[in-house]
C-alpha positions in Angstrom: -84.3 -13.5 -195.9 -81.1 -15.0 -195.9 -81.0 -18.6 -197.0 -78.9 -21.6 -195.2 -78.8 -24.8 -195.2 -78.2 -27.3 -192.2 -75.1 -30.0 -192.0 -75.4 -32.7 -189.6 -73.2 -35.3 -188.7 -74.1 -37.6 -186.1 -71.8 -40.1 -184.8 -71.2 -42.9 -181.5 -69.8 -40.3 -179.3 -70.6 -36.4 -180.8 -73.6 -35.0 -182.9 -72.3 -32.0 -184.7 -75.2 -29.6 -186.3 -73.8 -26.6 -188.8 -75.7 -23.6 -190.6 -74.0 -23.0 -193.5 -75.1 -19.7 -196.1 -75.0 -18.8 -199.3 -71.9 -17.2 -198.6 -70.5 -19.9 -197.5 -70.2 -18.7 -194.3 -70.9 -20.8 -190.8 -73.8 -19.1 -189.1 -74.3 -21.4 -186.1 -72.2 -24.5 -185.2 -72.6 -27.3 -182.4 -70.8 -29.7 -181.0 -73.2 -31.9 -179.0 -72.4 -35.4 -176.8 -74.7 -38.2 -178.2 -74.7 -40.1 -175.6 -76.2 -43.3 -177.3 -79.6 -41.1 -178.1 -78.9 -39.9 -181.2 -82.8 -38.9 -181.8 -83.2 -37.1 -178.3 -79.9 -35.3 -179.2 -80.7 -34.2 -182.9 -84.2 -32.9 -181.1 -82.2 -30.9 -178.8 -79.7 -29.3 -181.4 -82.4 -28.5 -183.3 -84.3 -26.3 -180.7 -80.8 -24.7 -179.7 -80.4 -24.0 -183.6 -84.0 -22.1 -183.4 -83.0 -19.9 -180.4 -79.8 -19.0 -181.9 -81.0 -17.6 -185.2 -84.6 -16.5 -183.2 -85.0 -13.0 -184.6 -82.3 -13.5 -187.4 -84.1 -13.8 -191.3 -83.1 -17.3 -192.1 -84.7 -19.6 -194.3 -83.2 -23.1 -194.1 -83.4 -24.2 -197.7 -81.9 -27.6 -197.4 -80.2 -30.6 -195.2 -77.7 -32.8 -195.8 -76.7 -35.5 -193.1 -73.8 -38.0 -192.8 -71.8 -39.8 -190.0 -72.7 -43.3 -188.8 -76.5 -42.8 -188.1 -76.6 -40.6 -191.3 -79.8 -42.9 -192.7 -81.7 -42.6 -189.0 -80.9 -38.8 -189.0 -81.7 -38.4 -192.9 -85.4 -39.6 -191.9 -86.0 -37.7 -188.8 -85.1 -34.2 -190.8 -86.1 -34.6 -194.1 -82.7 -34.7 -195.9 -82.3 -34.0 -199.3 -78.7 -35.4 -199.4 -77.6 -38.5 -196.8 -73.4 -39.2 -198.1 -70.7 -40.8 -196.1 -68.1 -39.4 -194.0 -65.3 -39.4 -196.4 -67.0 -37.5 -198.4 -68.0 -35.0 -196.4 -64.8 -34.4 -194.9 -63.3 -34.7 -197.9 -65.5 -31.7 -198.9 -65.2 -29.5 -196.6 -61.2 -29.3 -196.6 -61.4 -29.0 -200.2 -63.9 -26.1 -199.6 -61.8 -24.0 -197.3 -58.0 -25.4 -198.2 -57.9 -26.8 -201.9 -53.8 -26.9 -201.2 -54.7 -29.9 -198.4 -53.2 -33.2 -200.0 -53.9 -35.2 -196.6 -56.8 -35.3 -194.5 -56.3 -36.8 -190.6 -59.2 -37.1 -188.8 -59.8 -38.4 -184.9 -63.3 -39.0 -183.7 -64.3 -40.6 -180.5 -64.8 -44.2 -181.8 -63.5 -43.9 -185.3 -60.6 -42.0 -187.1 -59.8 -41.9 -190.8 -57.4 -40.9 -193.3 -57.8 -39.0 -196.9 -55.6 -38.7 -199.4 -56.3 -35.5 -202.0 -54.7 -35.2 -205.2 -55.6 -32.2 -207.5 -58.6 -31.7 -205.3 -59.8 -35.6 -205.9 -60.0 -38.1 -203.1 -57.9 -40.8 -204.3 -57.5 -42.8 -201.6 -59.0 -43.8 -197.9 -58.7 -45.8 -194.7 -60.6 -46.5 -191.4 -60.2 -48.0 -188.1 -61.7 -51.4 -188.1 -62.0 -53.2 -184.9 -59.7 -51.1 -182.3 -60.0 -48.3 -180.3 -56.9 -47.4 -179.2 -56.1 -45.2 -182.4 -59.3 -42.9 -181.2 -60.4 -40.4 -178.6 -62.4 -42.6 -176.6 -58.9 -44.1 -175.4 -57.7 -40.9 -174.5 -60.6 -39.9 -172.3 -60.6 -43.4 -170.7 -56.9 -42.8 -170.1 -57.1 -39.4 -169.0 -60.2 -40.4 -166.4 -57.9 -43.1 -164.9 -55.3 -40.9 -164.4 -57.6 -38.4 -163.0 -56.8 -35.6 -165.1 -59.8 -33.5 -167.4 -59.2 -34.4 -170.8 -59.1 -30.8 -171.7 -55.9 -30.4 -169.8 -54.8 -33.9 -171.4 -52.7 -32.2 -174.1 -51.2 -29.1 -172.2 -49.8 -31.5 -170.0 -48.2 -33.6 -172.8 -46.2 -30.9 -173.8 -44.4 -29.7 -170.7 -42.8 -33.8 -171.4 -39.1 -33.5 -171.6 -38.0 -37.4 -171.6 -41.9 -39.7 -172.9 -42.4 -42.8 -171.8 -42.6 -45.6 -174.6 -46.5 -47.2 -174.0 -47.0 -50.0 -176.1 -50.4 -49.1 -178.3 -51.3 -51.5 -180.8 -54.0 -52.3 -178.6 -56.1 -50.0 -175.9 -55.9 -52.7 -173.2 -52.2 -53.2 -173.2 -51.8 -49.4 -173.6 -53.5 -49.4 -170.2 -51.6 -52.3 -168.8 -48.5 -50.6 -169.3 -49.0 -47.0 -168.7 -49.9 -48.4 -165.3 -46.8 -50.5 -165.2 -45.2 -47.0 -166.4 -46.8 -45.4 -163.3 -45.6 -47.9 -160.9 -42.0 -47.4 -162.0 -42.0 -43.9 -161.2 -42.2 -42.1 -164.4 -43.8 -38.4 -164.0 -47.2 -37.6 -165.4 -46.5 -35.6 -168.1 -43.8 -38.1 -169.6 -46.7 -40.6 -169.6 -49.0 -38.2 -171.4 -47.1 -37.7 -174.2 -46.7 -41.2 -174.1 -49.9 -41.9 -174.5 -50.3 -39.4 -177.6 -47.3 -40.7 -178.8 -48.7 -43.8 -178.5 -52.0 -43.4 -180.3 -50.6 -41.3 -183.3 -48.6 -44.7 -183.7 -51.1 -47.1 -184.0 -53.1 -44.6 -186.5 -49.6 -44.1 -188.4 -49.2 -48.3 -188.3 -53.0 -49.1 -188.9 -54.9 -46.5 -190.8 -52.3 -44.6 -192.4 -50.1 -47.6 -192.8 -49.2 -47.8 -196.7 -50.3 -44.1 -197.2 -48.4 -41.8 -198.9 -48.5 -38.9 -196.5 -47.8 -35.0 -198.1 -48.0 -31.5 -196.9 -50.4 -29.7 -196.2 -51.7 -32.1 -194.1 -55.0 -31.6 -192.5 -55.8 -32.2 -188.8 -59.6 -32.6 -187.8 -62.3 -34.2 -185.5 -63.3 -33.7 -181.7 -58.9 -34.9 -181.2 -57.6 -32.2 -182.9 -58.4 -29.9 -179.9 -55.7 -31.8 -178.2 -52.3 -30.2 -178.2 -50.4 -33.1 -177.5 -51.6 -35.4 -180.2 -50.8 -32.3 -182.6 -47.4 -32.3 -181.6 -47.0 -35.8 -181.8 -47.8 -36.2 -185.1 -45.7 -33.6 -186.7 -42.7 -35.2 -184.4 -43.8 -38.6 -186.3 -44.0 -37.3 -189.4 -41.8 -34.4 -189.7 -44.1 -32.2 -191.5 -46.5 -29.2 -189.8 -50.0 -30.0 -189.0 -52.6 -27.5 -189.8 -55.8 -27.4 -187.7 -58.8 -25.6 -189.3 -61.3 -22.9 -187.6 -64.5 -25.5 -187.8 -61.9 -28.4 -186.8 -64.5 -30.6 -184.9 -67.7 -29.8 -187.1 -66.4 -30.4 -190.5 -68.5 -33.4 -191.8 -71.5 -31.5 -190.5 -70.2 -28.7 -193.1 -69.5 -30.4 -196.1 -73.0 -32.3 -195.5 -74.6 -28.3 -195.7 -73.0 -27.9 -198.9 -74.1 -31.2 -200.5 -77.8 -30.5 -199.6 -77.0 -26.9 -201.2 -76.3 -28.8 -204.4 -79.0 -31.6 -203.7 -81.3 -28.8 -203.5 -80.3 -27.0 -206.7 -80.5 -30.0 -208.6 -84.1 -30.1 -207.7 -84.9 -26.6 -208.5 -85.0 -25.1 -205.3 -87.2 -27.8 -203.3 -86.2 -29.4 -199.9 -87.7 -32.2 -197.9 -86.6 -30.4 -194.7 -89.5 -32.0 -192.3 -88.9 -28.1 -190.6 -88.6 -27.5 -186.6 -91.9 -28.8 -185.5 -89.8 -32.8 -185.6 -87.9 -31.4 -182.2 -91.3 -32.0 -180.6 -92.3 -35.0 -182.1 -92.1 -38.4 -180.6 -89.8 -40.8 -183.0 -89.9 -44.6 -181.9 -86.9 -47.4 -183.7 -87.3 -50.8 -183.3 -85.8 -53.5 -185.4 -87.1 -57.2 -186.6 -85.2 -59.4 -188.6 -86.6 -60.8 -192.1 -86.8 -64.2 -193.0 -88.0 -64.1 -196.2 -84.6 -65.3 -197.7 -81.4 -66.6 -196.2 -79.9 -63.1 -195.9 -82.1 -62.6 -192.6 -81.4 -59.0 -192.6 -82.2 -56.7 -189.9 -84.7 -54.4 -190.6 -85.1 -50.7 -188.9 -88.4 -49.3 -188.2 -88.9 -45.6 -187.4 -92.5 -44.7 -187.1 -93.9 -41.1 -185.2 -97.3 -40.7 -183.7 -98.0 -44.4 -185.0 -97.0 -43.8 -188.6 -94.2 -45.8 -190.0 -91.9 -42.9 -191.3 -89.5 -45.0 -192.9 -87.3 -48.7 -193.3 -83.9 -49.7 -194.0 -81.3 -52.4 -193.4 -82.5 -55.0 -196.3 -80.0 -56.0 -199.1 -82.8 -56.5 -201.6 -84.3 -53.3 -200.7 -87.6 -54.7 -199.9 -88.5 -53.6 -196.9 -87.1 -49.3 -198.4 -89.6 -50.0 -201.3 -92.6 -50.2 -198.9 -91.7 -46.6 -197.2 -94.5 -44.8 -198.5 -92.2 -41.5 -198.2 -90.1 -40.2 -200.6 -86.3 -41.5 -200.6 -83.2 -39.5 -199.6 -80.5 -39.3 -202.1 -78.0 -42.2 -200.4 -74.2 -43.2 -201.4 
């Protein structure tokens, strides 16, 4: 029986689920739209995960989980590792490229920078408030200019003369592209505008301060888009490499932290198995007022049982889970 273990990283706009061997080999990757149900969506990848390895000897020793509902996801699954998206990412490059000294990555809602030295993350950023350095504004873009998002970069590069957008922010990016439009620039000069424009505000924002080296790593759900590609190795003069599991990488380097998790505890996982895809998971939050902090607290309960709580500074609320914690950083 081969043994795997299973990555998951679910954020605002994808859920990404990853089989991962001993080999360290991907057995089964997906790339799954959230669509503000993260539960119903993790249910979903997790029958799809069954029928692909249906008839295949696989034994999922372990899972790991990360991304912005990492803690809600952790729960659900039985996770013996829950870590944060810089690590995993930073993992998972290290894992397949330990040459990478700089790690861009483009998500729907968020994007982030690493820096690697010598294998070591040694330095970070993230988007804070706006959204015009991620690829939500590209597909809002692309839908108002009525072309399919997947044709978005293709399109960018057949730009002989791009338009200047301004696109520090997503709604004056908009304002002018369509002031762009009404001029009479082409469509494909204000493409590349547009990816011109959003590599600018990452540069400027996320990267800004950030010593930028080859190899430099391109990954997230953007980096299947040609045109932003380009426009970053135009901006920063260096070649951008994009890896095989591009889109599903914190998913991978959350498999290989529950393979550690895992060995640390001699073998034993909390995986909760497939039988949770057909369970019935309720959240609902209240807020505590037993101090001034007034923290929200998260409920999950299934079948009427509270599986688990989160959200309080003191960790009151975590304390009175009668299940066993995940490992958290």
């Amino acid at each position: 029986m081969e043994k795997a273990f299973l990555g998951v990283d679910v954020g605002s706009v994808s859920t990404n689920m990853v089989l991962f061997n001993q080999d360290n080999e991907v057995i089964v990757d997906l790339y799954l739209r959230t669509q503000g149900q993260p539960i119903k969506i993790i249910q979903e990848g997790l029958k799809q995960i069954e029928k692909d390895i249906r008839g295949i000897p696989v034994d999922i020793c372990g899972v790991g989980t990360t991304g912005s509902a990492r803690t809600l996801t952790g729960v659900i699954l039985g996770a013996d590792s829950v870590k944060n998206e810089i690590t995993c990412h930073a993992l998972a490059t290290i894992h397949f490229m330990p040459e990478a000294r700089s790690i861009i990555e483009i998500g729907g809602q968020d994007s982030k920078i690493i820096i690697l030295r010598n294998g070591i993350v040694s330095d970070f950023a993230m988007n804070t408030v706006c959204a015009a350095g991620t690829g939500s504004f590209l597909d809002h873009q692309a839908s108002r200019l009525n072309i399919p998002i997947e044709e978005f970069g293709n399109l960018a590069l057949k730009s002989e003369n791009p338009v200047r957008i301004a696109g520090r922010c997503s709604v004056f990016a908009e304002s002018d592209m369509i002031h762009k439009q009404q001029m009479g620039h082409i469509l494909p000069d204000i493409v590349a505008g547009l990816c011109d424009a959003l590599v600018r505000n990452y540069l400027n924002n996320v990267g800004k301060g950030k010593d930028i080296l080859s190899p430099v790593i391109f990954q997230g759900g953007v980096a299947a888009n040609a045109g932003i590609k380009a426009a970053f190795e135009k901006a920063l003069n260096l070649q951008i490499i994009i890896p095989r599991y591009y889109n599903v990488m914190g998913a991978i380097g959350a498999a290989i932290l529950a393979r550690s998790a895992v060995n640390r505890k001699g073998g034993v996982t909390n995986f909760h198995g497939f039988t949770v895809s057909e369970l019935e998971y309720k959240a609902n939050s209240f807020e505590c007022k037993d101090c001034p902090n007034c923290c929200e607290i998260v409920n999950i309960d299934v079948q009427g049982e509270v599986l688990a709580c989160w959200g309080s500074r003191c960790g009151k609320w975590e304390n009175a889970s009668s299940k066993e914690s995940v490992i958290k950083v």
